[in-house]
SEFI-180398 format. One record per residue (C-alpha): x, y, z; residue number from 1; residue in three letters. Coordinates in pm, 1 decimal. Example, Ala and Ser with C-alpha at 12.3 -4.5 7.8 and 13.67 -1.06 7.14 Angstrom:
REM residues 2
      east     north        up  num  residuo
    1230.0    -450.0     780.0    1      ALA
    1367.0    -106.0     714.0    2      SER
REM end
This chain:
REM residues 485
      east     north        up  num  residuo
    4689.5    5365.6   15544.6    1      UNK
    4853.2    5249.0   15214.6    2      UNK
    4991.6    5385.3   14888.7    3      UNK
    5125.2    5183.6   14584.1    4      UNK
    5465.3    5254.4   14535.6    5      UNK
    5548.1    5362.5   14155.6    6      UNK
    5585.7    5024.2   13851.5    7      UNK
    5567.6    4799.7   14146.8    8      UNK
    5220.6    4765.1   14317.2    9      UNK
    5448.0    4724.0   14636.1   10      UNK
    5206.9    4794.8   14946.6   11      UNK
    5355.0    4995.3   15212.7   12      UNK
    5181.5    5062.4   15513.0   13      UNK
    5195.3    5431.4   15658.4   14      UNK
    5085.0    5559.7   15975.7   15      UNK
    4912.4    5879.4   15984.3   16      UNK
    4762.6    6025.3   16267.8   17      UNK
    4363.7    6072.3   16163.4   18      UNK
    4419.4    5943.5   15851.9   19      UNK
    4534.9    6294.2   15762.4   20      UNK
    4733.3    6332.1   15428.6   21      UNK
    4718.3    6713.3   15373.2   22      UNK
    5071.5    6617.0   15225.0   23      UNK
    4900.7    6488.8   14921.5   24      UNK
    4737.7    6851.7   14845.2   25      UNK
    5036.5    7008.1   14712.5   26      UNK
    4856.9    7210.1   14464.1   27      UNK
    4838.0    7596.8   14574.1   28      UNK
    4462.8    7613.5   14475.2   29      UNK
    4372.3    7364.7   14755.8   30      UNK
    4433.4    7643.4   15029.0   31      UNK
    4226.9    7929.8   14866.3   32      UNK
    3930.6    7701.0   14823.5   33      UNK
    3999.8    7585.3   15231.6   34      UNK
    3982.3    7949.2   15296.7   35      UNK
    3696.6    7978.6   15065.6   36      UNK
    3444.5    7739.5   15266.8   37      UNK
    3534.1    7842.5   15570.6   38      UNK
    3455.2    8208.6   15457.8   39      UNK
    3119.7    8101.1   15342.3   40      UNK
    3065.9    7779.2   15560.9   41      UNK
    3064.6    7488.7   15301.5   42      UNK
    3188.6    7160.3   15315.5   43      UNK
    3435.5    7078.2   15014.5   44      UNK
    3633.0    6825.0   14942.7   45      UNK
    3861.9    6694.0   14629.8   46      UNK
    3755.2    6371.6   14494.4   47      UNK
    3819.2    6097.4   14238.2   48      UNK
    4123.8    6062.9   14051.2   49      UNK
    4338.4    6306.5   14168.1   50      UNK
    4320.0    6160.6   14499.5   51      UNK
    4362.9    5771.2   14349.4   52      UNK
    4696.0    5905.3   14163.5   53      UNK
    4802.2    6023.9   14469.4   54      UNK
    4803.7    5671.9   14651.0   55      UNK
    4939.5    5495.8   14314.8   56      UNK
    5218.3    5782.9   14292.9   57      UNK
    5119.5    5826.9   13893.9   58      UNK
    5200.9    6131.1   13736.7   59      UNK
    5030.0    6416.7   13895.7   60      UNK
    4693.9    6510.0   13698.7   61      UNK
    4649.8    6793.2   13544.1   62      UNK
    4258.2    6795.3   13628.2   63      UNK
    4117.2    6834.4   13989.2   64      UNK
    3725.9    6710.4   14110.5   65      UNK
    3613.5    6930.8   14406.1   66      UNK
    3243.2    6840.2   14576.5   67      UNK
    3097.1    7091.4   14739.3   68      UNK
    2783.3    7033.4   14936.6   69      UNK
    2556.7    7308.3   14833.4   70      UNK
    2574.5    7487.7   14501.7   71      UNK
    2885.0    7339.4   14282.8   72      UNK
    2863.5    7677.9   14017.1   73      UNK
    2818.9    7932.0   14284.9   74      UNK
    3111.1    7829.9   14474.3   75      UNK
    3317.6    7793.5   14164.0   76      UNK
    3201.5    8151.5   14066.1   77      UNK
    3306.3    8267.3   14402.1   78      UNK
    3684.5    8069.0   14384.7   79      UNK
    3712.1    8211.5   14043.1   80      UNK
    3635.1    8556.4   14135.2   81      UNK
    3901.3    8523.0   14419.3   82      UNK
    4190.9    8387.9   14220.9   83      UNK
    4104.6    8665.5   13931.4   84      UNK
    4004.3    8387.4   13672.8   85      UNK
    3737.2    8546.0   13429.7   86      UNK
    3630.8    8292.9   13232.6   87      UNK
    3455.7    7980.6   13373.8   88      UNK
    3265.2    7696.8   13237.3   89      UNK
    2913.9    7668.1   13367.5   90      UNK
    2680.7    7331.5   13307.4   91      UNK
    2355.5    7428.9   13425.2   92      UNK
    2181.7    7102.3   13346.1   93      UNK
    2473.2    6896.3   13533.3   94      UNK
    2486.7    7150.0   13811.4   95      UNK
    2832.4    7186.7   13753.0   96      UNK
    3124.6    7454.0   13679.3   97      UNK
    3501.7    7430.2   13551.9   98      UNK
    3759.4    7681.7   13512.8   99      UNK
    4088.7    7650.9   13453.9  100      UNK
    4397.1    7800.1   13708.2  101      UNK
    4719.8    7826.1   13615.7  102      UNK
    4773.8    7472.1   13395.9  103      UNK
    4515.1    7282.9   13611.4  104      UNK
    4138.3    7219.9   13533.4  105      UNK
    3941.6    7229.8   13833.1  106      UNK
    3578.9    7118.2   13821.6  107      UNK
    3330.7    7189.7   14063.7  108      UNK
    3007.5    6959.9   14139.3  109      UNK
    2736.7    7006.4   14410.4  110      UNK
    2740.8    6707.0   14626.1  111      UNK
    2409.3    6499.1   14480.9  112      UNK
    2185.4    6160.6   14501.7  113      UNK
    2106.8    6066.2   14130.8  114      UNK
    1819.5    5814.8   13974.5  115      UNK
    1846.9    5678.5   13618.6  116      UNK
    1570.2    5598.5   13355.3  117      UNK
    1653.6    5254.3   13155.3  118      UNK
    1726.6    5469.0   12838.5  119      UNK
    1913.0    5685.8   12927.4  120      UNK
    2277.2    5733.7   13111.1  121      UNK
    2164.5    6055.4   13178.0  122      UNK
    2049.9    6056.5   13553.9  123      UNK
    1791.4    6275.1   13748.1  124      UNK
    1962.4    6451.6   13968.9  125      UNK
    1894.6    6640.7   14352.6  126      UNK
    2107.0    6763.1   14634.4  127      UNK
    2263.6    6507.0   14848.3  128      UNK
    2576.5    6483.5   15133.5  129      UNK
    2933.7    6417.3   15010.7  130      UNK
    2885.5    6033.4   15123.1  131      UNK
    2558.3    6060.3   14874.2  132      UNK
    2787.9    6157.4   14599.0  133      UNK
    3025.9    5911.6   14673.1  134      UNK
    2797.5    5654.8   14661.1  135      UNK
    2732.1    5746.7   14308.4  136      UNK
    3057.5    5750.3   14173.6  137      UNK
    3158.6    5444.7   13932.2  138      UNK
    3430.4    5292.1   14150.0  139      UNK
    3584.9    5230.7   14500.3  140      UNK
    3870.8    5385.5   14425.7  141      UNK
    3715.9    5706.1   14244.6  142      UNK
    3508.5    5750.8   14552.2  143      UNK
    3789.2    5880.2   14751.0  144      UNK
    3791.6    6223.6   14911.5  145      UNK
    3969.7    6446.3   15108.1  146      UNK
    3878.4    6766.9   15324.6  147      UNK
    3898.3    7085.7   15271.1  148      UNK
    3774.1    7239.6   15556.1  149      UNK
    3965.7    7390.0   15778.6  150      UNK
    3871.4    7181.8   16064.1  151      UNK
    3934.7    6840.7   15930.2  152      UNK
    4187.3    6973.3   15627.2  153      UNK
    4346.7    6644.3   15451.7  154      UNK
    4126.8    6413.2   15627.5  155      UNK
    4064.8    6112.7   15372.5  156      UNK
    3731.2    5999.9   15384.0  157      UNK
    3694.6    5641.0   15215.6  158      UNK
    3329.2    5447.9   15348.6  159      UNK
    3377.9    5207.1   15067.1  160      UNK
    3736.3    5068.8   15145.7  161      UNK
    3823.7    5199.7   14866.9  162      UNK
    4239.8    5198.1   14995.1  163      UNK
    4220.0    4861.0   15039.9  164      UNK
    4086.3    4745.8   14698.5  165      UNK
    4390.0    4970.5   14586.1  166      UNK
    4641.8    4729.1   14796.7  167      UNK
    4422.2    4477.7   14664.1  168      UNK
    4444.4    4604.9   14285.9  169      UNK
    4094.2    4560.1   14274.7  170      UNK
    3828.4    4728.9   14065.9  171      UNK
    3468.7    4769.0   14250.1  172      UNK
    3165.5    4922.3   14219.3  173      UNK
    3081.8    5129.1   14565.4  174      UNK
    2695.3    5002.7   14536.6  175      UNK
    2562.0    4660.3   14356.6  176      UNK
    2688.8    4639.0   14018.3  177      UNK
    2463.5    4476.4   13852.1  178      UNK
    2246.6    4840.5   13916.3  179      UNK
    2567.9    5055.2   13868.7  180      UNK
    2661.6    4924.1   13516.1  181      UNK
    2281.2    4884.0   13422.1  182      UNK
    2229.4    5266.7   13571.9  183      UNK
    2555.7    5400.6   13350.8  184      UNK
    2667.3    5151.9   13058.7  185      UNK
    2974.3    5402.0   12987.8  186      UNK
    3111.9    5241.1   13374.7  187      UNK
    3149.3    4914.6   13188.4  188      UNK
    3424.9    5081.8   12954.4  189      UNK
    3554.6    5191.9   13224.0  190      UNK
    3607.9    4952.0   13443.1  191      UNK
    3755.7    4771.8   13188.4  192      UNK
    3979.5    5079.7   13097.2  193      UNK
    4111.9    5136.9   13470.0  194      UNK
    4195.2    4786.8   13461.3  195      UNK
    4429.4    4825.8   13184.6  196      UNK
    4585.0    5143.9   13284.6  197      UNK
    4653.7    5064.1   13638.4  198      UNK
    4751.8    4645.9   13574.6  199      UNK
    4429.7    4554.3   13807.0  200      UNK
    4169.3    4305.5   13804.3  201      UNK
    3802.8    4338.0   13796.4  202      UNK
    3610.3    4206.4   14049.0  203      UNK
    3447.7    3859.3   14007.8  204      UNK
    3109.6    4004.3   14080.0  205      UNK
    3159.4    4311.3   13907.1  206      UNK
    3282.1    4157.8   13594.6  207      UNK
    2994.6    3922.7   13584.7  208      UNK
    2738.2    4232.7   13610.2  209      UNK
    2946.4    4334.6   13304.0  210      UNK
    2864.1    4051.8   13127.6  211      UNK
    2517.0    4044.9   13200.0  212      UNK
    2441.1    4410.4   13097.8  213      UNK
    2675.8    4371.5   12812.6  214      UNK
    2377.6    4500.5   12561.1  215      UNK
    2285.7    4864.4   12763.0  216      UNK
    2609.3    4972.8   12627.1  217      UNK
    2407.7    5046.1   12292.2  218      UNK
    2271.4    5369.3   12439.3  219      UNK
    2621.5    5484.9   12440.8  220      UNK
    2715.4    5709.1   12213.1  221      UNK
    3007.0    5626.1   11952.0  222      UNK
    3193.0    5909.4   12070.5  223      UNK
    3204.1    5794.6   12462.6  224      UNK
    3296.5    5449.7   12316.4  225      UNK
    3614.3    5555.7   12109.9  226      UNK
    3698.3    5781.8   12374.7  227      UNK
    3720.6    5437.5   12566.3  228      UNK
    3886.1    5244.6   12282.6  229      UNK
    4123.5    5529.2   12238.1  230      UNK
    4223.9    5519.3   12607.9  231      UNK
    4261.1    5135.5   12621.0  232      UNK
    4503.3    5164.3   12334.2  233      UNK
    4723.6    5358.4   12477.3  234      UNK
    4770.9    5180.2   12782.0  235      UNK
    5129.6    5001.2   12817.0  236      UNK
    4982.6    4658.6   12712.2  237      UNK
    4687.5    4729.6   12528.6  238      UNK
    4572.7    4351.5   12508.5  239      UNK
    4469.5    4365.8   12883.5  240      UNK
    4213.2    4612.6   12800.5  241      UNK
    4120.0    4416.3   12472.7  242      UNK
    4059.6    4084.8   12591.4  243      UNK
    3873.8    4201.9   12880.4  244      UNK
    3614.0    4399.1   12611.5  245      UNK
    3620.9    4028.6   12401.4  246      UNK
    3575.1    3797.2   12728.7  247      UNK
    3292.0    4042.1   12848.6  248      UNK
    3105.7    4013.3   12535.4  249      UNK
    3145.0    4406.4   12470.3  250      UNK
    3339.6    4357.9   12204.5  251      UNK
    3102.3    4152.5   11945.9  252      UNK
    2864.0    4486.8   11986.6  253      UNK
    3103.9    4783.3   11965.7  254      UNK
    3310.2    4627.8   11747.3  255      UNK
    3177.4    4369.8   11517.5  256      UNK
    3474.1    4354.9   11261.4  257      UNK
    3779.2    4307.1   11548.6  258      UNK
    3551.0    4038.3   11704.2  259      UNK
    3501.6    3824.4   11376.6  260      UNK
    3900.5    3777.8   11407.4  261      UNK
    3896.1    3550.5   11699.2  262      UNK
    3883.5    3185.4   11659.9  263      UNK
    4097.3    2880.2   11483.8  264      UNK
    3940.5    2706.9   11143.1  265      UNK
    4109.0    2399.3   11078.6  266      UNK
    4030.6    2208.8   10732.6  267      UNK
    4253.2    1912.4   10628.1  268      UNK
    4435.9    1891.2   10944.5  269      UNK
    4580.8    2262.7   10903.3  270      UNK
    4492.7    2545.2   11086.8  271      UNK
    4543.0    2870.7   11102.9  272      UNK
    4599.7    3089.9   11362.1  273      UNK
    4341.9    3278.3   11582.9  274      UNK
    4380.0    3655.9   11428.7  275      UNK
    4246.1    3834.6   11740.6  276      UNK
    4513.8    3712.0   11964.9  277      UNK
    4763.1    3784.6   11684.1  278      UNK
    4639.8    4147.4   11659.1  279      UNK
    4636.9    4212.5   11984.9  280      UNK
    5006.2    4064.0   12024.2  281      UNK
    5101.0    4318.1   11709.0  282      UNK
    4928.6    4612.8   11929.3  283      UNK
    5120.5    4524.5   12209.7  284      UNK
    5415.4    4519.6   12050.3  285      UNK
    5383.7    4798.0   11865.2  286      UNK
    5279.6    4979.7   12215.4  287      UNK
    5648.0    4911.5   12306.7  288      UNK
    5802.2    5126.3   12033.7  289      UNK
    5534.7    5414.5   11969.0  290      UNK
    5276.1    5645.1   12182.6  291      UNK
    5129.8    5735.4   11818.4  292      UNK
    4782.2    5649.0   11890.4  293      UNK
    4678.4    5631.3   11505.8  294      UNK
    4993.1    5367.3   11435.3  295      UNK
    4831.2    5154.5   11742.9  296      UNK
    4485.5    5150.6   11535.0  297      UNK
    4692.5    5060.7   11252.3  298      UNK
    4829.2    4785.0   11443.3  299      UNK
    4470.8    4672.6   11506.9  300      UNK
    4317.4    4699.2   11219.1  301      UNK
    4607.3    4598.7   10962.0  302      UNK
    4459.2    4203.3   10987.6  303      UNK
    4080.5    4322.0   10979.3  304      UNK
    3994.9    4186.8   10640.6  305      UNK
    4107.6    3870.4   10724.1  306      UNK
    3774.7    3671.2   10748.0  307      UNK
    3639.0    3847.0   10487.1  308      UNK
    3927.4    3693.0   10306.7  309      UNK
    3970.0    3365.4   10456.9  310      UNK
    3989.6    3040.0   10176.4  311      UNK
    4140.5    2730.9   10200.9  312      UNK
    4346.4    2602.6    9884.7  313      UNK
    4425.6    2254.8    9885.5  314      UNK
    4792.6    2198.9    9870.1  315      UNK
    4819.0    2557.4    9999.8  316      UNK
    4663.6    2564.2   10319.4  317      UNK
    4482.0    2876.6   10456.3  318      UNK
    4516.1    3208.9   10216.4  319      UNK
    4397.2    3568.8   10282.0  320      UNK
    4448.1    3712.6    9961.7  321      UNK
    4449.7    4114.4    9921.5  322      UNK
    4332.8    4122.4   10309.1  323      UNK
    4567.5    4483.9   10314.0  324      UNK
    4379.7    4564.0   10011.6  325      UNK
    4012.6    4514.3   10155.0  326      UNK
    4163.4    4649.0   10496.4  327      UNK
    4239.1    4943.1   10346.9  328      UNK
    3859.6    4994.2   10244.9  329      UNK
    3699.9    4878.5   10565.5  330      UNK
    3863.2    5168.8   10731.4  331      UNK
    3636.4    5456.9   10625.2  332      UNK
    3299.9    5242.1   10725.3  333      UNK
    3486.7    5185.5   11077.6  334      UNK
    3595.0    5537.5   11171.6  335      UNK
    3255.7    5679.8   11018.5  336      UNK
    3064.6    5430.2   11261.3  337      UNK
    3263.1    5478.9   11627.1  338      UNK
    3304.0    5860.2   11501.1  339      UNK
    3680.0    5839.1   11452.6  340      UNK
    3810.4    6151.0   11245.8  341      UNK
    3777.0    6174.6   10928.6  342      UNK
    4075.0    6320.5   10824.4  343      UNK
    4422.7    6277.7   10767.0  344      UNK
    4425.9    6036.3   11072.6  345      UNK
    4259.2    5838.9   10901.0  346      UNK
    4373.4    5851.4   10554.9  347      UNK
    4724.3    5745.2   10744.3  348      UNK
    4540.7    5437.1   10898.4  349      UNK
    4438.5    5319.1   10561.1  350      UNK
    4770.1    5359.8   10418.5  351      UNK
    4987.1    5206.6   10666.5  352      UNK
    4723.3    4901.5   10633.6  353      UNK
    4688.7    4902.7   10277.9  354      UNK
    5110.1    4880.7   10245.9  355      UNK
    5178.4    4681.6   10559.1  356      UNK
    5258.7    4377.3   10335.8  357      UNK
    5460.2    4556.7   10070.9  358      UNK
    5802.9    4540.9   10317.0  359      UNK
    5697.1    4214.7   10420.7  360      UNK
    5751.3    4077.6   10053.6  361      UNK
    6029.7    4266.9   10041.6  362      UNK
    6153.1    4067.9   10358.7  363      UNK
    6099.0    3718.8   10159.6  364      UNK
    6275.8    3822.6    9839.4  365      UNK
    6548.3    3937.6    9694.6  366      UNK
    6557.6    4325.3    9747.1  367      UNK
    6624.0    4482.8    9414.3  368      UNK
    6644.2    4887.7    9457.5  369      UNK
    6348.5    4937.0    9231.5  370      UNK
    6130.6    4742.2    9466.1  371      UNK
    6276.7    4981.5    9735.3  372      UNK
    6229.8    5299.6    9523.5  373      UNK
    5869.2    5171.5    9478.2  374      UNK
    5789.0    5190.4    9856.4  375      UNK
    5934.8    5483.9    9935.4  376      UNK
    5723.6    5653.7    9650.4  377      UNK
    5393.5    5495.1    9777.1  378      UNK
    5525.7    5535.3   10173.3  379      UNK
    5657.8    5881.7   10168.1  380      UNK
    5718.8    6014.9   10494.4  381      UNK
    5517.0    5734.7   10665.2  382      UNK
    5757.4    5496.4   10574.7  383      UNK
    5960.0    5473.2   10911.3  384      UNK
    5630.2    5402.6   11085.3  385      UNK
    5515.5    5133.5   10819.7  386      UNK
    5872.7    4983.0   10894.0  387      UNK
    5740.8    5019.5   11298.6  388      UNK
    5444.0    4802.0   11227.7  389      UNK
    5572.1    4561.2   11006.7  390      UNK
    5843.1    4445.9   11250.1  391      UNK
    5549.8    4465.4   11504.8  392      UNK
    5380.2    4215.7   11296.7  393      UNK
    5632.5    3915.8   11391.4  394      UNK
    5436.4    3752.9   11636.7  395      UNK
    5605.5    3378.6   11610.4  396      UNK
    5711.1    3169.5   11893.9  397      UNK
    6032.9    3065.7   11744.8  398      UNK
    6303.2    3319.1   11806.2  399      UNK
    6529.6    3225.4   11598.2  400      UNK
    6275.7    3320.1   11283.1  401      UNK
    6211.0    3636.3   11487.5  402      UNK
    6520.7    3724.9   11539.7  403      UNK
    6615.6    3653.0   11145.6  404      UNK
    6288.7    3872.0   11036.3  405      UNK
    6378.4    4170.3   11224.5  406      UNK
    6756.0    4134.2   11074.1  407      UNK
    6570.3    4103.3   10747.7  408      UNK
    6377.8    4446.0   10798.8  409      UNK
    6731.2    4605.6   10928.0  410      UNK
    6830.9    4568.6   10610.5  411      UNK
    6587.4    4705.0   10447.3  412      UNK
    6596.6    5010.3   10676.4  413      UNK
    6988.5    5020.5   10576.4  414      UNK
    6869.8    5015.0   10195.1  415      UNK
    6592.6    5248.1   10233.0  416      UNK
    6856.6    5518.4   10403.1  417      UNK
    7098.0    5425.2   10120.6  418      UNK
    6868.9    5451.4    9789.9  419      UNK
    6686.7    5770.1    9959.7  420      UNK
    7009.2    5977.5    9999.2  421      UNK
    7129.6    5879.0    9658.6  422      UNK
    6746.9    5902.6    9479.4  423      UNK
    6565.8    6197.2    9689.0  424      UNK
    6237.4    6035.2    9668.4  425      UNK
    6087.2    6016.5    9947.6  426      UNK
    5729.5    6210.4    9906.4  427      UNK
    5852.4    6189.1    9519.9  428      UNK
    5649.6    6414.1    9256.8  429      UNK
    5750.7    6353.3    8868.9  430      UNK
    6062.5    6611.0    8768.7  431      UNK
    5832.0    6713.8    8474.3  432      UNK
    5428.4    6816.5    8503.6  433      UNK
    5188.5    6779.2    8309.1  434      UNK
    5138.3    7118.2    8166.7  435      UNK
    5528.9    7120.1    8112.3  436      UNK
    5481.4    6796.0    7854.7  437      UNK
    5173.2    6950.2    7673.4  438      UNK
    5369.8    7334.0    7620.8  439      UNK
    5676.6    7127.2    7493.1  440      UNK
    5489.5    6905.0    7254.0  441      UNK
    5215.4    7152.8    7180.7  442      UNK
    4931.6    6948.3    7309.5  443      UNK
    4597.8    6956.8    7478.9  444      UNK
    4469.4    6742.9    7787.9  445      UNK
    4494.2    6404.4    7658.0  446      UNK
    4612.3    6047.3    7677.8  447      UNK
    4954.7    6081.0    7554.9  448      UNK
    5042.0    6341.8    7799.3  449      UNK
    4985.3    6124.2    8104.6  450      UNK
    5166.0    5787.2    7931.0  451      UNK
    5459.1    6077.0    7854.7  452      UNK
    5424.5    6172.0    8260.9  453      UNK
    5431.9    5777.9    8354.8  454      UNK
    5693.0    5681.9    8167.5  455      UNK
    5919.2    5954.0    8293.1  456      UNK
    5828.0    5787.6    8672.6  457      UNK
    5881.5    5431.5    8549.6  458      UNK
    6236.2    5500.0    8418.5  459      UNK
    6306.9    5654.2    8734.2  460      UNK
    6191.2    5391.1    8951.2  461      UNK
    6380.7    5100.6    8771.5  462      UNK
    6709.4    5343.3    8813.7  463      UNK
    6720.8    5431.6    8449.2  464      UNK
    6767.9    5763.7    8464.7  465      UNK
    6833.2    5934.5    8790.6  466      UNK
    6573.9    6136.8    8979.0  467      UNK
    6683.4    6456.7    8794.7  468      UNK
    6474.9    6723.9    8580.6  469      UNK
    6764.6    6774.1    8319.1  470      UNK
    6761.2    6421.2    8238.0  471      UNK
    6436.3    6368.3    8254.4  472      UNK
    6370.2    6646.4    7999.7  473      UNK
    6616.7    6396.7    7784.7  474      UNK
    6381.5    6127.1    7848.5  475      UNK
    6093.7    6297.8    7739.5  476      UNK
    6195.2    6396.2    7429.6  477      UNK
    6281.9    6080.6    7331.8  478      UNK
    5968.7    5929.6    7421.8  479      UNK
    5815.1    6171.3    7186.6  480      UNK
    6027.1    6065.5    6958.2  481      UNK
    5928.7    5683.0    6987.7  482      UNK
    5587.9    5734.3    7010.7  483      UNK
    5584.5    5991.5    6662.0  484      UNK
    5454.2    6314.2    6818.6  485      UNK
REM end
């Protein structure tokens, strides 16, 4: 027998007697459902990807799969009833039950045979033997199971080798699958996600079967796929899980806009680089210095305007003008589409895209502390993050111009800290409102007010007046003055 030992993939070969590993069950719930079966004479067994982590040594789940052959709900009524849990989950139309013990979800499922119709992933569904539902699960090393019973208690059962695909770091489907990924599109995702989370490879065969039932995965729902997408992205190196969606062909149908990055135009001899491969770099970097999944989609989208912007000038070469601008828009028709949140999430994915070229310029220029002010105003608190993208955006080859970029951006950080503590602005709201200026100068809503309120922010910004009520109040009432009211 083998497990993986932890960040190495090293396999070491272990001898157990019977291939028993009741060490692996070191959750307390594992001997009350033991005792459970053999009360009532059932087999169960835990499954899936509690028992995978186990043999990888990943951090112990949180969620636990027990099979049951016979009725999944009743038994999970019964388990719940003995361990004095009072609320539990029931799916009727699944045939299965979850409740939650202590901090662990435990789900229960009666061991099944299921059929699929070719529009739907939703299969038909009748009572089967544990090696019926382990047959039906998506991969070889999901289909692993050990016993609960008292007799056989921490047997492993594995009748699709699915330990040695593990040594192996293989993914595979336990049946053909070309009629596994046709059966349940979602499995394509998946495979693809496991791969990325766990550093494997898919399967020659399998991957082709991908590729040829790339266009099922439009029964999908958008919520299964950025559940996927989500998942992928917050893997340690993202761009495993990325590529594998473009090479498949996935990609091009779940998500048009990433897709249309990829490729090299070259006009006049110059070329420009292939944006996909840059994004996905920027992801991965930015994967190294933040588990914020909405700064990761920021990282992925911040170049998605890019062919919509694409023009070559002569003597200029390859430009994508206001790309961060038309970014910024794109974003509501993407999250609306794959049934991202629309909320603040969001609205922070447009920003950080709409400003991620503002510190750039700043990079390439001479920093003045009004330019500084300026982003901090529009930044506000997201500003450290913007800063974590932007230096996530230096993709180049040549490390000396990386290394001078991210010295660049240091100083900038430096400057930021220095004109913040001196100007208070972050998240910056004029000293004076609105209704202040019209009680002062006894007028109504109108244009004046607002060019009053403006000004007020402009001389503050440019650092000539400080960001201070009393002085503003000065200000004002010398604007007035100027402008005759």
């Amino acid at each position: 027998m083998f497990f993986i030992k932890q960040n190495k993939l090293e396999i070491v070969q272990v001898a157990k007697k019977n291939n028993n590993i009741s060490k692996f069950l070191t959750a307390k719930i594992f001997e009350i459902i033991s005792d459970l079966s053999m009360e009532i004479d059932t087999e169960v067994y835990v499954i899936g990807g509690y028992v995978r982590d186990k043999f990888l040594q990943r951090e112990e789940k949180k969620d636990i799969d027990i099979v049951v052959k016979g009725n999944g709900i009743e038994f999970a009524r019964q388990l719940a009833k003995k361990v004095g849990v009072k609320k539990i989950s029931v799916f009727k139309t699944y045939g299965t039950a979850m409740f939650k013990y202590e901090d662990t979800e435990i789900e229960f499922v009666g061991a099944r045979k299921e059929s699929y119709q070719p529009d739907s992933r939703n299969p038909v569904v009748e009572e089967g033997s544990i090696e019926d539902d382990q047959k039906r699960r998506d991969f070889t090393i999901n289909a692993l199971a050990i016993s609960l019973n008292k007799r056989t208690y921490g047997q492993l059962s594995d009748p699709f080798n699915g330990l040695e695909d593990m040594k192996n770091r293989l993914i595979k489907t336990p049946l053909d699958p070309d009629i596994t990924f046709s059966d349940d599109p979602l499995r394509m995702l998946r495979a693809i996600r496991f791969a990325a989370q766990l550093d494997f490879v898919i399967d020659t065969k399998c991957f082709k079967a991908i590729k040829k039932n790339k266009e099922r995965i439009r029964i999908i729902t958008a919520e299964r796929i950025h559940t996927e997408l989500n998942k992928i992205l917050m893997t340690k190196t993202p761009s495993i899980g990325l590529k594998l969606l473009f090479d498949s062909g996935l990609l091009e149908i779940i998500f048009p806009e990433l897709y249309d990055l990829a490729g090299v135009s070259t006009q006049n001899s110059v070329s420009h680089k292939d944006n996909f491969m840059h994004t996905i770099q920027v992801v991965d970097n930015i994967a190294q210095k933040t588990d914020d999944l909405w700064l990761r989609w920021a990282a992925l989208l911040h170049d998605i305007a890019k062919p919509r912007t694409k023009k070559f000038v002569e003597g200029i070469g390859w430009t994508f003008y206001s790309h961060n601008y038309y970014g910024e828009k794109m974003i509501p028709q993407i999250f609306t589409r794959l049934k991202l949140p629309l909320n603040e999430k969001m609205k922070f994915v447009q920003k950080i895209v709409g400003l991620h070229m503002r510190p750039i310029a700043l990079v390439e220029e001479i920093v003045t502390d009004s330019a500084v002010r300026r982003l901090l105003v529009d930044a506000g608190d997201d500003i450290d993050s913007l800063l974590t993208l932007c230096e996530a955006d230096i993709t180049s080859k040549n490390e000396k111009k990386v290394n001078q970029y991210l010295q660049n951006f240091e100083n900038i950080r430096k400057r930021i800290i220095e004109v913040e503590e001196r100007d208070s602005l972050r998240n910056f709201q004029p000293p004076i409102s609105g209704d202040e200026i019209m009680k002062y100068f006894k007028l109504g809503p109108c244009k004046r007010v607002g060019d009053i309120k403006n000004a007020i922010k402009e001389a503050i910004l440019e650092g000539e007046i400080p960001n201070d009520k009393d002085k503003a109040w000065e200000y004002m009432i010398k604007i007035g003055k100027d402008i005759g009211i």
